[in-house]
C-alpha positions in Angstrom: 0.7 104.8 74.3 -2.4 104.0 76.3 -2.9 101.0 78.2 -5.2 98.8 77.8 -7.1 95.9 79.9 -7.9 96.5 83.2 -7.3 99.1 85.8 -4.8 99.1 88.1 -6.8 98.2 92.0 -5.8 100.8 94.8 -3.4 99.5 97.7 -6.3 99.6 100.3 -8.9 97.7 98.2 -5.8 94.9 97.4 -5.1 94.9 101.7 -9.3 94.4 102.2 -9.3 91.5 100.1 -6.2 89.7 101.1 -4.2 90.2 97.9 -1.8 93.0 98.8 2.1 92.4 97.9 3.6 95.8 98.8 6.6 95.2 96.9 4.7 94.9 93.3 3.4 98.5 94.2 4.7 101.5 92.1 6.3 103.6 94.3 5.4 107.6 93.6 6.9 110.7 94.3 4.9 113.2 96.0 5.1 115.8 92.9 5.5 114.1 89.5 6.8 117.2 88.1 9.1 118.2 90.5 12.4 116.4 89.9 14.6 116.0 92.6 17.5 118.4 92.4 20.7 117.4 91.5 24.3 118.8 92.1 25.5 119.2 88.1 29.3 118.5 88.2 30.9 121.2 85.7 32.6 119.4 83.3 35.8 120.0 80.9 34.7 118.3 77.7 37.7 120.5 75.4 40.4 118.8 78.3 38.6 115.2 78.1 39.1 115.2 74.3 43.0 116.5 74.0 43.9 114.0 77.0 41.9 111.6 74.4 43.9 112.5 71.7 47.0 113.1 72.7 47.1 109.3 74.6 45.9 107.8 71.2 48.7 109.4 69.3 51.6 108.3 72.2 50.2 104.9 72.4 49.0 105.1 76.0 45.5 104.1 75.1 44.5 101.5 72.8 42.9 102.5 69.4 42.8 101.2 66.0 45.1 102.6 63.2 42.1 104.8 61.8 41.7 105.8 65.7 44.9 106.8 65.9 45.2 108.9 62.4 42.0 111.0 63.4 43.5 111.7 66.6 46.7 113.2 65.3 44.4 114.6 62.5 42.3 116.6 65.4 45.4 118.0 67.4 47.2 119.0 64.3 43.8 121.1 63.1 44.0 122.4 66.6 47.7 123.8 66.2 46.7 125.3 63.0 43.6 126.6 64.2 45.6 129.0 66.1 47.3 130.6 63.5 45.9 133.7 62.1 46.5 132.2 58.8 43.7 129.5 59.4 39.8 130.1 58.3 38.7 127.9 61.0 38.8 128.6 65.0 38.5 126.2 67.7 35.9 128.5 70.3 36.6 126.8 73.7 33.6 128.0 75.5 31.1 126.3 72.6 32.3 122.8 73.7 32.1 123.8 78.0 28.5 124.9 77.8 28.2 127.8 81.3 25.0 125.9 82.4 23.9 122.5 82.2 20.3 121.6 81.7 19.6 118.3 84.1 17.7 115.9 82.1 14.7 114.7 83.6 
């Protein structure tokens, strides 16, 4: 979306005519398209989600009923999952992606 109205005045003319307030200034990086780098913590998403579960089901966190019932519904697909009987499989490395993309 463009905008509209006037032009934004450059730092120096604003300081020649008195009207300079350096802390309404944007401030800029130096390259707009480089992003600053930024350590990516690896994270366990499959371990978040059975420590989830497993303290919804033993009370140790507080969820509604419903809450509750789908997390013993999840860790009992999960056990079944396992079973060479079962159609479906719980893949572990589709949930832990190997790299991250940083979001910029």
């Amino acid at each position: 979306m463009a905008r509209t109205g006037r032009p934004r005045l450059e730092p120096n003319l604003k300081a020649r005519r008195g009207t300079l307030r350096p802390h309404r200034e944007r401030r800029h990086r130096s390259d707009p398209k480089a992003a600053p780098a930024v350590a990516v913590q690896r994270r366990d998403y499959v371990a978040k989600a059975f420590r989830y579960a497993e303290d919804a089901v033993q009370g140790r966190s507080v969820v509604c009923g419903w809450g509750r019932k789908a997390a013993q519904r999840f860790l009992t697909m999960r056990t079944q999952s396992q079973g060479a009987s079962c159609g479906y499989t719980f893949p572990v490395e589709h949930a832990n992606p190997k790299t991250l993309r940083s979001q910029s």
